[in-house]
N, C-alpha and C positions, 0 to 999 in steps of 0.2 A: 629460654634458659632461666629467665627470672623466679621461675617459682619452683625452682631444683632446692632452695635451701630455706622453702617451706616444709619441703618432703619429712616425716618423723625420721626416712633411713638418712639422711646426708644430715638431716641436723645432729642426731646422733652420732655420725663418725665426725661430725665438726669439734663434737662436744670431748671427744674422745684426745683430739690432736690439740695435747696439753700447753699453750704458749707461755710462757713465761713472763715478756716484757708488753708496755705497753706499744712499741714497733709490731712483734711480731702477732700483739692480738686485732692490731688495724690491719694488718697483711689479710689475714683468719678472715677478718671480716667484710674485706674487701674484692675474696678472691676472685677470679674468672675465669673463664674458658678459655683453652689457649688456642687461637684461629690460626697458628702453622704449625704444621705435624714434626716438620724439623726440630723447632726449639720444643714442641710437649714430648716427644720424645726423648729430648735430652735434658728434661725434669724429671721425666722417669727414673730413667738412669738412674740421674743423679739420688736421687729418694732412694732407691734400691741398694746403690753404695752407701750411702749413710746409714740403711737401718742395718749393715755391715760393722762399721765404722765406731758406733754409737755402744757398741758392744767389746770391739778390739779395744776401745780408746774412753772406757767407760770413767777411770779415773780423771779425763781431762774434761771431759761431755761433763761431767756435775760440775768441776770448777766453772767451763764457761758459763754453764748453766747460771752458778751462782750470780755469776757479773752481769747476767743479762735479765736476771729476777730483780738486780740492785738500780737497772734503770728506772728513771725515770723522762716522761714525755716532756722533752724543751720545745715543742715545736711552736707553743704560744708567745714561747720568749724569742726564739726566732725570729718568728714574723714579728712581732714589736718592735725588733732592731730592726727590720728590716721594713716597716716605719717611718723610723727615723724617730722613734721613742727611748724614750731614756730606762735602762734596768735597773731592776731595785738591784741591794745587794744579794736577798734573796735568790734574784733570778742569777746573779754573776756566780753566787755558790751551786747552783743544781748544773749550770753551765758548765763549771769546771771538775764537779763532783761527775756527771756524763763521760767527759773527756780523759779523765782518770780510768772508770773503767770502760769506753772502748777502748782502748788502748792496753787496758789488759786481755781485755775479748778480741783484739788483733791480734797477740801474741798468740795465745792458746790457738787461736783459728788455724793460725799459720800449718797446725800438727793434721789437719785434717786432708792439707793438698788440695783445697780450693782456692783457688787465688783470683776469678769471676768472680769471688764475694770477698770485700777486704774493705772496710772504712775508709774513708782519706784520712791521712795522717795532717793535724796541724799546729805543726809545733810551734808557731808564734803565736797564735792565740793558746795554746797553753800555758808557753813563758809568760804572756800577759798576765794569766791569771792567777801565774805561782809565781812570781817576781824573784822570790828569793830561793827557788828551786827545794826547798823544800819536801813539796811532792805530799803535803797533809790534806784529809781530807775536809778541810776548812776554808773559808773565804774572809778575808777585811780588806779594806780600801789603806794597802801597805803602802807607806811615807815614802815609798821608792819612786812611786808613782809619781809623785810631785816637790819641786821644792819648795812652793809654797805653801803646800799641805806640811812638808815635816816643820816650817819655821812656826804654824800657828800651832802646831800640834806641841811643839818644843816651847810655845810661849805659854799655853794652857798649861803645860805641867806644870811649869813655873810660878804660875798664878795659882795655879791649886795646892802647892808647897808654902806660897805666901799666906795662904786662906787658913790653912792648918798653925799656923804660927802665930800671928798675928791675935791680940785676946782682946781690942776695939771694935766693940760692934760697930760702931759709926765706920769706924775703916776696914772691915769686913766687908761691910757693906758694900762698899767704894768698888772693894774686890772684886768680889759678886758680880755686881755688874759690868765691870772689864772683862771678867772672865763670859759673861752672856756674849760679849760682842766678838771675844775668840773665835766662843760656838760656831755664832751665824758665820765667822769667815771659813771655820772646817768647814761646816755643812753644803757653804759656796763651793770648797776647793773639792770637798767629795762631790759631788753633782756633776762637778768637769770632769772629774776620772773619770766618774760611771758614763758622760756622757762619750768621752776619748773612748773605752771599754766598749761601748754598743757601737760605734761606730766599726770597730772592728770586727765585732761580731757579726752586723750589717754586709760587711764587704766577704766576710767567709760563709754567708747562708746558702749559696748554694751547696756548698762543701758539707753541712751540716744536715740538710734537707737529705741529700745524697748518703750519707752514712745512716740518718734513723731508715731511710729506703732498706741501706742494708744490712744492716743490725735486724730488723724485721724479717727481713727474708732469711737470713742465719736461723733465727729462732725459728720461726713458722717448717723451715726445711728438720732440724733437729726433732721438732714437736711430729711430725707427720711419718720421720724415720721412724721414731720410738715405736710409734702405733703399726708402720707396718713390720718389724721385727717383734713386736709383742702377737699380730695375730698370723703373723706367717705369711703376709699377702703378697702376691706374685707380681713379675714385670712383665705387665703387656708387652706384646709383639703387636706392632702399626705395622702397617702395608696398607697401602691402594687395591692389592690385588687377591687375601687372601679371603677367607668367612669368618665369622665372627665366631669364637669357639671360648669356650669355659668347661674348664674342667675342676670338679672340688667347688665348686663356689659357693658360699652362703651371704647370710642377709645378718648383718651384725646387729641391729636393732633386734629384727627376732629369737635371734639365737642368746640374745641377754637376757629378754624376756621367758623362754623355753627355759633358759638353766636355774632361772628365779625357782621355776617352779619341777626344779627336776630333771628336765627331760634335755634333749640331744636333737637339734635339728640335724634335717638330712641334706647334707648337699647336693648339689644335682649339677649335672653336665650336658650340654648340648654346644649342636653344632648348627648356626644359621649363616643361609648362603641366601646371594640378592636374590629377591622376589620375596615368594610366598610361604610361609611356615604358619599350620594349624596346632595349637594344641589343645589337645581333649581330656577329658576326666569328670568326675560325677563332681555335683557340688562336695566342699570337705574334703576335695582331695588334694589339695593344694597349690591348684593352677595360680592363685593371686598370687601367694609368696612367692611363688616360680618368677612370675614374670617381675615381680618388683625386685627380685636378687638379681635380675637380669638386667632389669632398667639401672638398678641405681649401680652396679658394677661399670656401666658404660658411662653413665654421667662421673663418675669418680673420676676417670682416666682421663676426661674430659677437660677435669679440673686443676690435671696433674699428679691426684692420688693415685696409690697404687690399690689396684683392686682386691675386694676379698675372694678370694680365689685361689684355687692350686696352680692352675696354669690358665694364662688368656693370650688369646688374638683377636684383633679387631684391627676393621678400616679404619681411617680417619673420618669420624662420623661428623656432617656440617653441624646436625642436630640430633636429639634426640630427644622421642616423644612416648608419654606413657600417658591413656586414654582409660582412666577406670571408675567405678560408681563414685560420683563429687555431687554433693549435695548443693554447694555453689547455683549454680543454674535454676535449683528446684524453688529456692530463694529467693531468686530473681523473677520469680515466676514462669520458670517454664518445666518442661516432664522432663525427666533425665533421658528418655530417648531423644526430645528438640535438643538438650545442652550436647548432647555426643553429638549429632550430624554437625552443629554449630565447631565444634572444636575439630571433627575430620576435614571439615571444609577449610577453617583454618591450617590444618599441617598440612592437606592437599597444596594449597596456596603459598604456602613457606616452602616448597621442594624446589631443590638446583640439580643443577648437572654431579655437586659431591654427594655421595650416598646420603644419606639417614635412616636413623632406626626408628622405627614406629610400634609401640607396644598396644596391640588394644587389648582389653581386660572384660567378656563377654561381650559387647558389641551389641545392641540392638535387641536386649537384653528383656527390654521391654514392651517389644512387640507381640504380632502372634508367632508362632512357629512356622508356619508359613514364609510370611515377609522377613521374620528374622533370617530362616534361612537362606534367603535368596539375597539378602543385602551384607550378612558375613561373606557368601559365597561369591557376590559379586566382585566386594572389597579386594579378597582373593586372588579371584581372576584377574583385577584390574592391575595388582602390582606383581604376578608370577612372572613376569617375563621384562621385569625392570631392575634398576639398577640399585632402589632402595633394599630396604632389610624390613620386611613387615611381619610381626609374629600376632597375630591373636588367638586369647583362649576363646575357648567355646565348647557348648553342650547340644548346639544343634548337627544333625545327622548330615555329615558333610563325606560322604565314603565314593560316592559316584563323582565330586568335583579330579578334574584330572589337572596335573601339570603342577603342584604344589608338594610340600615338604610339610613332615606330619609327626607330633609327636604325642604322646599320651604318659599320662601321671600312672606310675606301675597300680597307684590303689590298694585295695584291699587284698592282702596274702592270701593265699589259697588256701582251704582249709582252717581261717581261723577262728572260726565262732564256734561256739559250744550251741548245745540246744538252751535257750532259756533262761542265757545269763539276763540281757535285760528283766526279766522276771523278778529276778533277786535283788536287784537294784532302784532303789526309791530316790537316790540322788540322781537329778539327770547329768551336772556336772560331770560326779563320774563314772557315769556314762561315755559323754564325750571324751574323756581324757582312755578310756579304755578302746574305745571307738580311733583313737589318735594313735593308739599305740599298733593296733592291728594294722594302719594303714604304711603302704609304701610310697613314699612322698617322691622318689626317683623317677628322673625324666628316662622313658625307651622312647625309639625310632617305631613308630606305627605303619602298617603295611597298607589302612584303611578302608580295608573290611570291616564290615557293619558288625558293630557292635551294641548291647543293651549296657553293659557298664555297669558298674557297683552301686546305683542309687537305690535298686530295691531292697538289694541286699541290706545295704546302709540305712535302711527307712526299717527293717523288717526286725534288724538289731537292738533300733532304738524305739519299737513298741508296738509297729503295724501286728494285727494280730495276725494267725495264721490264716482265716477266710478271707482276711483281706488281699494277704500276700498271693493266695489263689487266684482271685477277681484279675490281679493286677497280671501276673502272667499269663493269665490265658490272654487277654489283649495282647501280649506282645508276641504271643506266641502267631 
């Protein structure tokens, strides 16, 4: 799971799930996978009610908002008290400036009927810090604190009322220096507040600790509602026992990228049951997108997000694995077909008795056709009658394997090429982009009958000439 939020699609939906304070952008960036399906299911939920909520309650969601943008992280000064170090007054002002507004961000909370997320309230080190209940968002070492502090503080003014009177330099002087030895006794008497002050703060850290915990989780939850009531994203269904199924789903990274430049991706729907599922399609047809809306849907749910999707089901997956061309290995010196067997041996060796989805993204890609096909096919065979979820794309000719589950990219529309558009076209660009629009990116259920598929076509559009495209069908023919 480590290198899920390397992925461009999850760092992107990271980037998307706006946090506000600095708790909730540690949450953000700390996230994980949640190892029992009870409590990820009941983050679900809960996500799904708030991108509700977030909406009913829009006027109160900005004010919390605001109080939780106006944090700031005390966790340094925390642990210093917790030390046994003495705080500046600096650190006693952000302390109490915190403690003012959670305590607003409590109130508000309260309207949303969560009450698993509620700060600890604590009102003696608040009164500490506002002596004089006031309630301002200021801090001083207040003469309440001590009486030894208000008698040097009552003797300095006094001496500084003499100093303004008095018109003897020589006994100005005199002044002056009485008045330095004041100083040094406040600065003694303030040292003892502050150090009385962290001592208390000391004794309340975990209470502190525990509220930035969830102060963080408030925002991170509000931040991830927002985005899935902004793209409409659905509440998985968990079960042990049904298939993993998506319906409507897209890839929000691409689909930002597509509308940059115009265009509409397409969403697609499929249905995967444990064992074996093929899918096929000519290159450009959009097996890779397919499987990455599919992968990174499942790692989101994993994570607690809600998926981009019209509707989903899924197992509680232990893991989830997506195998496609990484340049990584070629680097390290080896062929990309050694780094793939290297990486199936790995997720072989990572499988338990709880399911897992395995995505492979052509597979052996770089072999002959031969060997490619016989070690897709094997792969195939090896998990059709097992308890994981294996889906690979592929363009090798797999119609004779039996006892597996088969899909195909719809491709290219019937009927949609002119004679000799390529012809009139000098940009290859757009080309491609015309080439993209005739295509049908939608996953159908395949009966796996042998097929030739859209790549001649698709070669024939973008320039092969006409005696070539002959040579080439008579071979298939």
């Amino acid at each position: 799971m480590k290198k899920h939020k390397e992925m461009e699609g999850f760092s992107f939906v990271m980037g998307l799930i706006d946090t506000v304070s600095p708790f909730g952008t540690q949450k953000k960036r700390n996230l994980k996978v949640y190892d029992a399906q009870e409590e990820l299911s009941k983050e679900l939920k809960k996500t799904k009610e708030f991108s509700v909520k977030v909406v009913e309650l829009e006027e109160t969601c900005e004010k919390l908002l605001s109080y939780l943008r106006e944090l700031k992280d005390i966790k340094a000064l925390v642990d210093a008290a917790s030390k046994n170090q003495v705080l500046t007054v600096v650190d006693l002002f952000e302390l109490k400036y915190f403690l003012q507004r959670m305590h607003k961000v409590e109130a508000l909370w309260k309207v949303f009927e969560e009450e698993d997320l509620l700060p600890v309230r604590l009102p003696h080190l608040t009164k500490l810090l506002d002596p004089k209940g006031e309630n301002l968002s200021t801090f001083y070492i207040y003469e309440e604190y001590d009486e030894r502090l208000r008698w040097v503080r009552e003797e300095k003014r006094a001496m500084e009322k003499r100093i303004r009177q008095v018109k003897s330099e020589e006994e100005k002087n005199a002044l002056l220096l009485e008045r330095r030895v004041l100083l040094q006794k406040e600065e003694e008497a303030e040292y003892q507040v502050r150090k009385e002050l962290s001592r208390a703060v000391s004794k309340e850290a975990d209470k502190l600790y525990h509220s930035m915990e969830v102060l963080g989780q408030m925002d991170f939850l509000l931040a991830k509602a927002r985005v899935a009531k902004q793209y409409g994203c659905a509440l998985p269904k968990l079960s042990s026992s049904i298939p993993m199924t998506m319906q409507g789903a897209w890839h929000p990274y691409f689909q930002h990228l597509l509308e940059k430049r115009g265009k509409k991706m397409t969403k697609i729907s499929i249905e995967l049951k444990p064992g074996s599922t093929a899918l096929t399609g000519a290159n450009m047809g959009g097996k890779s997108m397919a499987l990455k809306t599919i992968h990174l849907n499942a790692v989101l749910v994993k994570y607690g997000l809600l998926p981009f999707a019209e509707e989903m089901s899924c197992p509680f997956f232990r893991e989830v694995h997506l195998l496609h061309d990484d340049q990584e290995e070629v680097r390290q010196g080896l062929s990309s077909f050694g780094g793939e067997v290297l990486k199936i041996g790995e997720i072989l060796s990572s499988l338990s008795e709880m399911p897992s989805l395995i995505i492979l993204d052509e597979p052996a890609r770089g072999t002959n056709p031969v060997e490619g096909t016989a070690i897709v096919g094997g792969l195939l065979n090896h998990f059709k009658n097992r308890h994981h979820f294996l889906l690979v794309a592929t363009h090798f000719d797999l119609h004779e394997l039996m006892g597996i589950y088969r899909y195909q990219v719809k491709g290219l529309k019937e009927h949609s090429f002119g004679e000799g558009i390529h012809k009139s076209v000098d940009n290859s660009h757009v080309l491609v982009d015309r080439l993209q629009e005739k295509m049908d990116y939608s996953l159908e259920k395949w009966d796996g009958s042998k097929a030739t598929g859209d790549a001649v076509r698709i070669a024939e559009y973008l320039g092969f000439t006409e005696e070539l495209t002959k040579e080439i069908r008579k071979l298939l023919e």
